[in-house]
BAFI-3210 file (N, C-alpha, C; in Angstrom, 3 decimals, decimal comma, padded with zeros to 6 digits):
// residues 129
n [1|2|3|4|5|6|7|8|9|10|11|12|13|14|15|16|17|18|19|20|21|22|23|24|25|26|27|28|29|30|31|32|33|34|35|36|37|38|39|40|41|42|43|44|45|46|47|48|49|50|51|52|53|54|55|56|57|58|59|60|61|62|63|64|65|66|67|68|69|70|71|72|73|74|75|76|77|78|79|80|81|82|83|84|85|86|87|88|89|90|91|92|93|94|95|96|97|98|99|100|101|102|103|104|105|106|107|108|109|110|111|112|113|114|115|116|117|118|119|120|121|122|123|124|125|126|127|128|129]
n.u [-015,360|-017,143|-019,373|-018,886|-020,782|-019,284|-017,070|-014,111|-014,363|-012,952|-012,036|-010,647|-007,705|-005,049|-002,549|-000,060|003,269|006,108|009,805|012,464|014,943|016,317|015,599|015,233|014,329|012,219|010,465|010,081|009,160|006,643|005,205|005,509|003,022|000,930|000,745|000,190|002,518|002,273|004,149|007,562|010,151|012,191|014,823|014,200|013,645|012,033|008,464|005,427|002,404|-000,547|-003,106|-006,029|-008,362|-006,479|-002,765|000,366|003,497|007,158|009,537|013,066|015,953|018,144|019,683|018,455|016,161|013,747|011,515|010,877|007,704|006,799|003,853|001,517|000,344|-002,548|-004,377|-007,114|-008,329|-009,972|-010,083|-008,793|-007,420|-006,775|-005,066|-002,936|-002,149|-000,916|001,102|002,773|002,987|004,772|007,118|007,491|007,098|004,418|003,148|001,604|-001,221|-004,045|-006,839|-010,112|-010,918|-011,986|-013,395|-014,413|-013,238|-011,507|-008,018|-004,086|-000,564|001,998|005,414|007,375|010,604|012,257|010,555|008,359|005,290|002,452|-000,921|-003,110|-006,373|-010,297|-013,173|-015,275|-018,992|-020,337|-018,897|-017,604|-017,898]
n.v [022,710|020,304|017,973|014,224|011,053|009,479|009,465|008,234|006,100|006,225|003,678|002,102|001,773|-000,013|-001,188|000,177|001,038|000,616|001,647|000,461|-000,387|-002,655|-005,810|-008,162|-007,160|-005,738|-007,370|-009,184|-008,045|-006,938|-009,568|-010,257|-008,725|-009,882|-009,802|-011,397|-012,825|-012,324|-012,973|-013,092|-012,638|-012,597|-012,685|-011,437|-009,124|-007,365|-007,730|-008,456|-008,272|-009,773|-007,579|-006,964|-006,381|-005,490|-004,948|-004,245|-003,367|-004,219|-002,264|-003,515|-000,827|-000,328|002,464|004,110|007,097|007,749|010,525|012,935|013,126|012,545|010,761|008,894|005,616|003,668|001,417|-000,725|-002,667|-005,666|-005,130|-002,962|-003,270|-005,198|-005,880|-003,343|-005,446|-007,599|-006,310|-004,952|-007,931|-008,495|-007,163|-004,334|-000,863|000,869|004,203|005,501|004,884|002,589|004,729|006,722|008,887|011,990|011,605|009,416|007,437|004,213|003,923|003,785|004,706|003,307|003,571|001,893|-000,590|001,009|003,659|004,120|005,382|003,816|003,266|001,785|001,025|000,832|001,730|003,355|003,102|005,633|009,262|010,714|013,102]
n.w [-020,994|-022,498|-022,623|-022,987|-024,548|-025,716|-023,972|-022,323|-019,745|-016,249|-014,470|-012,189|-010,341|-011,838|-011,087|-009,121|-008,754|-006,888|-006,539|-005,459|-003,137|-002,533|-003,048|-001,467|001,137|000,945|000,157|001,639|004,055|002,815|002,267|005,169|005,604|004,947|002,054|-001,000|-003,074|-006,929|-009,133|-009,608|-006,443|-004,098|-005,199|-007,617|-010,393|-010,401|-008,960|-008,330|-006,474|-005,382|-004,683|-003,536|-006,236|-007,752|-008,048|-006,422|-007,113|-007,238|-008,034|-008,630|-007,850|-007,225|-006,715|-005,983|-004,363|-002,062|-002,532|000,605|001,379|-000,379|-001,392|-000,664|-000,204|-000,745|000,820|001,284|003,733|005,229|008,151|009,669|012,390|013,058|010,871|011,699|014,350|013,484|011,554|013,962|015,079|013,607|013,745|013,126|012,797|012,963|012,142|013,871|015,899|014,699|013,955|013,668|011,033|010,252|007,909|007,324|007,205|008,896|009,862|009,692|008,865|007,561|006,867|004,518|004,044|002,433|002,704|001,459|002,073|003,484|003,555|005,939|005,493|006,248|005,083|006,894|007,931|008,113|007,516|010,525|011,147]
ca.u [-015,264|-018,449|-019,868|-019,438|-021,255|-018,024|-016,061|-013,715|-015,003|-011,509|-012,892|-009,674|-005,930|-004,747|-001,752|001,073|004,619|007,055|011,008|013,341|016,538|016,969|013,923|014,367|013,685|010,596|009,586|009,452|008,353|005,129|004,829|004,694|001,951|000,071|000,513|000,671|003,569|002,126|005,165|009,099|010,216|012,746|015,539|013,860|014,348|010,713|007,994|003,706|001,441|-001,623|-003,654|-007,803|-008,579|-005,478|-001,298|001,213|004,578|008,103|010,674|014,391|016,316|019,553|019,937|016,676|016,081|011,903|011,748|009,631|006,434|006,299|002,517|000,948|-000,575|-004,037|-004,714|-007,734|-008,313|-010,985|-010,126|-007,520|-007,108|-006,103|-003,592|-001,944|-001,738|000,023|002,429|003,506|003,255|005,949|008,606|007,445|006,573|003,595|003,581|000,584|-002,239|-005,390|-007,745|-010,818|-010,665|-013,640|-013,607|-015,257|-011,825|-010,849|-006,699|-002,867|000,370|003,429|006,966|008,038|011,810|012,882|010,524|007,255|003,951|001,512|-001,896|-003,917|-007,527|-011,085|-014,393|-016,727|-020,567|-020,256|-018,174|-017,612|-017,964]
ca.v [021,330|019,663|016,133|013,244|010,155|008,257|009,727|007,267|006,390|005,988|002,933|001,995|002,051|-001,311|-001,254|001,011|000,128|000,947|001,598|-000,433|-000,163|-004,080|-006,268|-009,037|-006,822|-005,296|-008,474|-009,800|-007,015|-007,095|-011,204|-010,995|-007,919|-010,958|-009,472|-012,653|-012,781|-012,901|-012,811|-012,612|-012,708|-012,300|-012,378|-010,894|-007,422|-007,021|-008,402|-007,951|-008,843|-009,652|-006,226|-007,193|-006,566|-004,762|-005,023|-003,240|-003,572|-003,418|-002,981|-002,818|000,331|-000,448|003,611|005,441|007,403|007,995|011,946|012,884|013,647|011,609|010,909|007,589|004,114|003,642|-000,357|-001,388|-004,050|-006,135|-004,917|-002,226|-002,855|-007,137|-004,928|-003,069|-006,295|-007,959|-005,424|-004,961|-008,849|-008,688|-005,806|-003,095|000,333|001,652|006,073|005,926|003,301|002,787|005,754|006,853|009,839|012,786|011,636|008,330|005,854|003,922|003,881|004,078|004,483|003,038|003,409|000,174|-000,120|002,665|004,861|004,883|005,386|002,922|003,475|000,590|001,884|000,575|002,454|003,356|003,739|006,895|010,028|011,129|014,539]
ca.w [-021,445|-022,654|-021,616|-024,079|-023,485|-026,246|-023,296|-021,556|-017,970|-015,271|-013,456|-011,207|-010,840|-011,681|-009,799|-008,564|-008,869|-006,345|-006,776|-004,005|-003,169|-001,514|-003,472|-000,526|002,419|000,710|-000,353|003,236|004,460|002,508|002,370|006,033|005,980|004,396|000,530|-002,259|-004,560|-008,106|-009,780|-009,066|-005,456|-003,111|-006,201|-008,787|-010,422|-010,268|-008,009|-007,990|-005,099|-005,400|-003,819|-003,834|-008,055|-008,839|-007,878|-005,733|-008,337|-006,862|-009,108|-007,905|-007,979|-005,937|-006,269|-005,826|-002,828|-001,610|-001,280|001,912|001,643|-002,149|-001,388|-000,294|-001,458|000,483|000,554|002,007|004,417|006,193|008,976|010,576|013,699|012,705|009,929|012,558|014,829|012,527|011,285|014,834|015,701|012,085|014,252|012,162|014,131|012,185|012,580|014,915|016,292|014,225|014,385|012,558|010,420|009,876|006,235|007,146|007,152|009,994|009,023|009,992|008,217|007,808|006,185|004,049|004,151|001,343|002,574|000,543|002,992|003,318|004,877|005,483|005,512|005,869|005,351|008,142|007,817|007,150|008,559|011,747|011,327]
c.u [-016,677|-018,494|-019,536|-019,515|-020,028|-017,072|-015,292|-014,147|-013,388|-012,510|-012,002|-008,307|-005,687|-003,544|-001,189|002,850|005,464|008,858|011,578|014,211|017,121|015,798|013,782|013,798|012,555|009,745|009,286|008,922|006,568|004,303|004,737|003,719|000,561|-000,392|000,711|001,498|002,358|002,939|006,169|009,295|011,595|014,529|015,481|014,185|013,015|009,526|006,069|003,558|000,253|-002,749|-005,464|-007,570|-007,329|-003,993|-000,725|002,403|005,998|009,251|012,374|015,200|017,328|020,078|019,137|016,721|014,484|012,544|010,800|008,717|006,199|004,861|002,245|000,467|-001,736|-004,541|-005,530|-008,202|-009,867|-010,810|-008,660|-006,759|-005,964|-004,877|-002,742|-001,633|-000,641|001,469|002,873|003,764|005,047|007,283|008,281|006,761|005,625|003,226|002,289|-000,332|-003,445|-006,370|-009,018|-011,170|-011,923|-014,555|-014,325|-014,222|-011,153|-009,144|-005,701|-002,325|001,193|004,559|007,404|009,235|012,362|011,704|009,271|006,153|002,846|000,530|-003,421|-005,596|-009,065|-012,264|-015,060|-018,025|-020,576|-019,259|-018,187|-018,157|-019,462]
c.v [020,780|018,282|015,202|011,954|009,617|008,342|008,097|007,313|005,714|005,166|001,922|001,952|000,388|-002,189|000,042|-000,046|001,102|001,071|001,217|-000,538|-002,018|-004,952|-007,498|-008,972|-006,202|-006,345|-009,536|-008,493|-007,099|-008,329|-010,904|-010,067|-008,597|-010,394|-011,002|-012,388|-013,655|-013,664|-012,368|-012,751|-012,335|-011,505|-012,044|-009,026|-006,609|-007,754|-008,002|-008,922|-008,495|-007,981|-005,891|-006,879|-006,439|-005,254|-004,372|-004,384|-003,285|-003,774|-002,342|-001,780|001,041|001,017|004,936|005,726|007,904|009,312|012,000|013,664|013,274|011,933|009,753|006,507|003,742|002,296|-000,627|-002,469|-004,251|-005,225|-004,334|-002,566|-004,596|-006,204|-004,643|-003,872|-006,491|-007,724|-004,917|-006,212|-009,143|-008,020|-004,959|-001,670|000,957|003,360|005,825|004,557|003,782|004,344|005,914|007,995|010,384|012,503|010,007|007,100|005,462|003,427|003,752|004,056|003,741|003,126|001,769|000,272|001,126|003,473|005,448|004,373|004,654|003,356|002,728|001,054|000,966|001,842|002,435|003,691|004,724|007,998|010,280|011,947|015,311]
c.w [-021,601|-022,480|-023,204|-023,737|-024,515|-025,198|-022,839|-020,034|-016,985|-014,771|-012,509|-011,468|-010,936|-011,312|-009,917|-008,530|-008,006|-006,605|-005,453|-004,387|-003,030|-002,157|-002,183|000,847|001,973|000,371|001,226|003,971|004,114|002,197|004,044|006,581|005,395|002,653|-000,048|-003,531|-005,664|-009,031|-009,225|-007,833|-004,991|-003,954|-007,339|-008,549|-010,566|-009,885|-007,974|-007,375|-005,421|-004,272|-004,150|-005,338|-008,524|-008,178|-007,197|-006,364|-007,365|-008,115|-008,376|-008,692|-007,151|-005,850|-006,050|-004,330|-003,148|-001,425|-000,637|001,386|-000,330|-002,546|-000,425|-001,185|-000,413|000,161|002,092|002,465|004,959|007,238|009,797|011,713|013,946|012,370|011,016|013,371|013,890|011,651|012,654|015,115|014,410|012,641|013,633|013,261|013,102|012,902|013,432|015,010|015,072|014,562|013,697|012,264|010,520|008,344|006,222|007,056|008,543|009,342|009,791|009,164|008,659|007,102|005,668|004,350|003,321|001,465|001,870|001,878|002,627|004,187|004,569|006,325|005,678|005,844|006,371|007,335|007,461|008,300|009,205|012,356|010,854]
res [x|x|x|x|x|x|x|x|x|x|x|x|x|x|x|x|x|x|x|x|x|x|x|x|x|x|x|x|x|x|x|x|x|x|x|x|x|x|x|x|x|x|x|x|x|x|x|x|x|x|x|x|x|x|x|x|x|x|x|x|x|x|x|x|x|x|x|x|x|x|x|x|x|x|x|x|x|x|x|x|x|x|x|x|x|x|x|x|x|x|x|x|x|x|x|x|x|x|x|x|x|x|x|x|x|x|x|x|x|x|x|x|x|x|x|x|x|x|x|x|x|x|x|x|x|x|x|x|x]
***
């Protein structure tokens, strides 16, 4: 493959759109992980949240099932360790406590309701390892 400077340059994702089975338990769900409804809400058939530049999209899909191990959505925060407050002070059981990775990300996951993995991430200084 050779270089061309007319190339196109990828310079971010500008959202992600999720499929949901229930749009008003994902939509509280991620209103009280402190996301901002752009658009649609609790009775809509499709829903964006503000997500720093870009979107996280849900659109309903009263018969979709998440298969395991899909992938992830990596949404970074100020600050992890607030995140995981918060999504436990909400009832939510996030898969493990805060940690900080060899790859330089202080992070955790979590499961939304249907099932798609969230892992709310900040950068460290630099890696661990």
């Amino acid at each position: 493959m050779t270089s061309d400077d007319r190339a196109p340059v990828i310079e971010a994702i500008g959202a992600i759109t999720l499929a949901v089975r229930n749009m008003a338990r994902s939509v509280r769900f991620y209103t009280n992980l402190g996301f901002e409804i752009r658009y649609g809400g609790e009775d809509a058939a499709f829903t964006s949240f503000h997500a720093g530049p870009g979107y996280l999209n849900l659109q309903l899909a009263p018969t979709v099932r998440v298969p395991r191990n899909w992938g992830r959505v990596i949404i970074h925060v100020s600050d992890v360790d607030a995140m995981y407050a918060r999504a436990r002070e909400a009832g939510y059981e996030p898969a493990s406590e805060p940690e900080d990775a060899e790859w330089g990300e202080r992070y955790f996951h979590i499961l939304d309701p249907d099932g798609h993995e969230m892992s709310f991430a900040k950068l460290l200084d630099k890696p661990t390892a």
